[in-house]
C-alpha positions as CSV (number, residue, x, y, z in Angstrom):
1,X,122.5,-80.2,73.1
2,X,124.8,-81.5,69.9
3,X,126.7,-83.6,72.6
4,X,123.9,-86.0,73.2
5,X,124.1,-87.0,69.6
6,X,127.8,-87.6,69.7
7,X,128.7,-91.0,70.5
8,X,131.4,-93.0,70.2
9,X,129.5,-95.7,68.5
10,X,128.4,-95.0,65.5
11,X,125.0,-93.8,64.8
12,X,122.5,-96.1,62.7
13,X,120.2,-94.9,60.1
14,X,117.2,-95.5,61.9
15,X,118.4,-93.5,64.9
16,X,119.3,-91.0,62.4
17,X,115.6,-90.8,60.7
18,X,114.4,-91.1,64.2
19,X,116.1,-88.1,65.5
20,X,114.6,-85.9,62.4
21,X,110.9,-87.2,62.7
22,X,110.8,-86.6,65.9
23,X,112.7,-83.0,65.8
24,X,115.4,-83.7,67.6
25,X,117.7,-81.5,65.4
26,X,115.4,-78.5,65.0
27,X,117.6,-77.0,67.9
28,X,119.8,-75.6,64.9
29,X,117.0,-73.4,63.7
30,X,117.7,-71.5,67.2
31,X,119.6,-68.4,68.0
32,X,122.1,-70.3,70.2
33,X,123.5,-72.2,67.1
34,X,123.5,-68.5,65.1
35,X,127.2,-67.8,65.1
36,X,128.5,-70.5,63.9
37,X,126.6,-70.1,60.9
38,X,127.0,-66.8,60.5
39,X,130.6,-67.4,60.7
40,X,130.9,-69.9,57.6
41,X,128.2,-67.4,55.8
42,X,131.3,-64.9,56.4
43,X,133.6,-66.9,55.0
44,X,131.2,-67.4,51.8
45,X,131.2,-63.7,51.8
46,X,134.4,-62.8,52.0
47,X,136.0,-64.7,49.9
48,X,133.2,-64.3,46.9
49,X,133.1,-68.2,46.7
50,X,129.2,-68.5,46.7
51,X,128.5,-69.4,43.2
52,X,128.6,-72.6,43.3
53,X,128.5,-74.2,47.0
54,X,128.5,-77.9,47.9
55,X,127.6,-78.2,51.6
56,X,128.3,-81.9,52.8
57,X,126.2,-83.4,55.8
58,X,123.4,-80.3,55.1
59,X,120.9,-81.8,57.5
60,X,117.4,-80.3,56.9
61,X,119.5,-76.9,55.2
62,X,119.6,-74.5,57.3
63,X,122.9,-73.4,56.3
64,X,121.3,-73.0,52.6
65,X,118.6,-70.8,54.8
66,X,120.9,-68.7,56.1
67,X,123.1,-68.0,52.9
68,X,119.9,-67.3,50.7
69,X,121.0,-63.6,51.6
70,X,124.5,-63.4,49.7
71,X,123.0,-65.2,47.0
72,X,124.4,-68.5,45.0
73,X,124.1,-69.9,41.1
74,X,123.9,-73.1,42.5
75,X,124.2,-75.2,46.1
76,X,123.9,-78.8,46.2
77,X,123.2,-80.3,49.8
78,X,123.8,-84.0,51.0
79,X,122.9,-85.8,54.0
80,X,122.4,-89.2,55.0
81,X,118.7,-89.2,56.4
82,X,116.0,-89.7,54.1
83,X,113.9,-87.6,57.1
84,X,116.4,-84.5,56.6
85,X,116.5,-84.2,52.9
86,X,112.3,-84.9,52.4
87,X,112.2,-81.8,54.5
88,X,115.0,-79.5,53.1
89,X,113.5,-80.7,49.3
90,X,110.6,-78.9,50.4
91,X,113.1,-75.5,49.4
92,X,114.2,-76.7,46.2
93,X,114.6,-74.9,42.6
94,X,116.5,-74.4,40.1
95,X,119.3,-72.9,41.7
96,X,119.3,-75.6,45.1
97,X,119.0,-79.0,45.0
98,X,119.3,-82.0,48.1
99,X,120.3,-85.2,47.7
100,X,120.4,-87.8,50.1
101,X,123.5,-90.1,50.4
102,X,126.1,-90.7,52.7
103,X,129.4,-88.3,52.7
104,X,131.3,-91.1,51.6
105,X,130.2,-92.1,48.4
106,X,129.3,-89.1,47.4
107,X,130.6,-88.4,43.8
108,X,130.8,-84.9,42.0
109,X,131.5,-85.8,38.1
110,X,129.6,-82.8,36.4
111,X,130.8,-80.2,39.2
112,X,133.3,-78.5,40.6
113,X,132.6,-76.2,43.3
114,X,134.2,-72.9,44.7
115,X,132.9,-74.0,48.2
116,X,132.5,-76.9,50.0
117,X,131.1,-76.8,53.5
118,X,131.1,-79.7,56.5
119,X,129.6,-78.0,58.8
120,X,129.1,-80.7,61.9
121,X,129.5,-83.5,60.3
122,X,133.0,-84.9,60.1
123,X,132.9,-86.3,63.6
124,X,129.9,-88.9,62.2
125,X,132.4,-90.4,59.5
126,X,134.5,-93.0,60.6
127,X,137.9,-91.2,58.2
128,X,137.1,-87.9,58.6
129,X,140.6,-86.7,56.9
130,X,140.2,-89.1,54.3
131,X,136.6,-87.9,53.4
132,X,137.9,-84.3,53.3
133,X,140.8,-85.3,50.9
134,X,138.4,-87.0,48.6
135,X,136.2,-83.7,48.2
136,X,139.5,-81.2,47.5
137,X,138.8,-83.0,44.3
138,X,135.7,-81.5,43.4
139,X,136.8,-78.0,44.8
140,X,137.8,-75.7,42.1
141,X,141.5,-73.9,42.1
142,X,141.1,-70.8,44.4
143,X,137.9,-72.7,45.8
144,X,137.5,-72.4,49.8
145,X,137.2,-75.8,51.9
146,X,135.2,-74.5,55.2
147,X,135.1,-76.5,58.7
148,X,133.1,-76.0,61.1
149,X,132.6,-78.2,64.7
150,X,131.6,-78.1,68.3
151,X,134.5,-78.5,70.4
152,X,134.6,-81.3,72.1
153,X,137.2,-84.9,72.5
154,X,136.8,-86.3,69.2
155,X,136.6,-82.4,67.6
156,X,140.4,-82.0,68.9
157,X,141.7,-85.1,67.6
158,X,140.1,-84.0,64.3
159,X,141.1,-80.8,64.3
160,X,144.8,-82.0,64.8
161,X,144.6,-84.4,61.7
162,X,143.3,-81.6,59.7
163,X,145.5,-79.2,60.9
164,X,148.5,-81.3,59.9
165,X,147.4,-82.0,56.1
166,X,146.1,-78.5,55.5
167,X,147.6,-74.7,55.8
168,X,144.0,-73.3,57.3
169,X,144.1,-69.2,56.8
170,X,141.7,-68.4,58.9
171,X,140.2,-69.5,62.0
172,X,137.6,-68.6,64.6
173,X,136.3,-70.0,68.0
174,X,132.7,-69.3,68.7
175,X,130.8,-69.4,72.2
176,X,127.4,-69.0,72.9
177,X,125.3,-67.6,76.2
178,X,124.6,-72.0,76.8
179,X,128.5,-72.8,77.0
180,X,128.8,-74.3,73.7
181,X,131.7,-73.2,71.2
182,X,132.4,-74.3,67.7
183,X,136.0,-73.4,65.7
184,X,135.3,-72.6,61.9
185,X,138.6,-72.9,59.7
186,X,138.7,-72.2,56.1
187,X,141.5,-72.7,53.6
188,X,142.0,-71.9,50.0
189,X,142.8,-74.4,46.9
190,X,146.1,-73.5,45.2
């Protein structure tokens, strides 16, 4: 299902509002995108770094959904569609706020996160490496930098960027009953 929205041109922001007026991405509230999710909630886990969680390309939230069970002081999603974040606002309170901009100008001067997520989303950006680098900045020392994507051809080529600039402790390949997989990294901030 994700693949159809993959393309190697880029996306415009009409398609993208489009897309989440007419549902088009409510297939992630399913149980065949579950493990991938669960995954990066793992991760959260884990590591203890839910306090303060930045998850970039959030969509409609449904990652913040799903970690409402371990608990957080404060999550901050960003998307680009005005569609997504009207909906996911619909969730917010003191402790979870959305904000709509793109991933790229995106600027984090009053916090520092011990998480920061991109779940799905760096194969929209036209630098993924270069957008990852720029959010290390806002990740606290001993903060966790998780990654999660379908596999696919522009996934690999990603992935080998990635794996090249950072030392990832931690990876898993997930594959559900449709044929789809996603790999989930996660690294620590010296």
């Amino acid at each position: 299902m994700l693949r159809r929205f993959i393309k190697k041109k880029a996306v415009t922001k009409e398609q993208w509002e489009g897309q989440y007026s007419s549902g088009g991405w409510s297939f992630l509230n399913t149980i065949h995108e579950a493990a991938h999710y669960s995954i990066i909630t793992g991760y959260l886990d884990y590591f203890k770094k839910h306090d303060l969680i930045l998850d970039v390309g959030c969509g409609e939230g449904v990652l913040q959904q799903r970690i409402q069970n371990i608990g957080y002081k404060k999550y901050v999603g960003i998307d680009f569609s005005l569609e997504a974040i009207n909906k996911a606002k619909l969730r917010e309170n003191n402790q979870t706020v959305f904000i709509q901009t793109q991933a790229e100008e995106f600027n984090s001067e009053k916090n520092s996160f011990d998480a920061i997520i991109f779940n799905e989303v760096l194969y929209y950006l036209e630098s993924p490496l270069e957008v990852v680098k720029k959010y290390e900045q806002f990740l606290q020392p001993g903060g966790i930098l998780i990654i999660s994507m379908c596999v696919h051809r522009k996934s690999r080529f990603i992935w080998k960027k990635l794996d090249n600039h950072y030392s990832f402790i931690d990876e898993t390949k997930v594959i559900n009953k449709k044929g789809n997989s996603w790999i989930v990294k996660c690294c620590l901030k010296k």
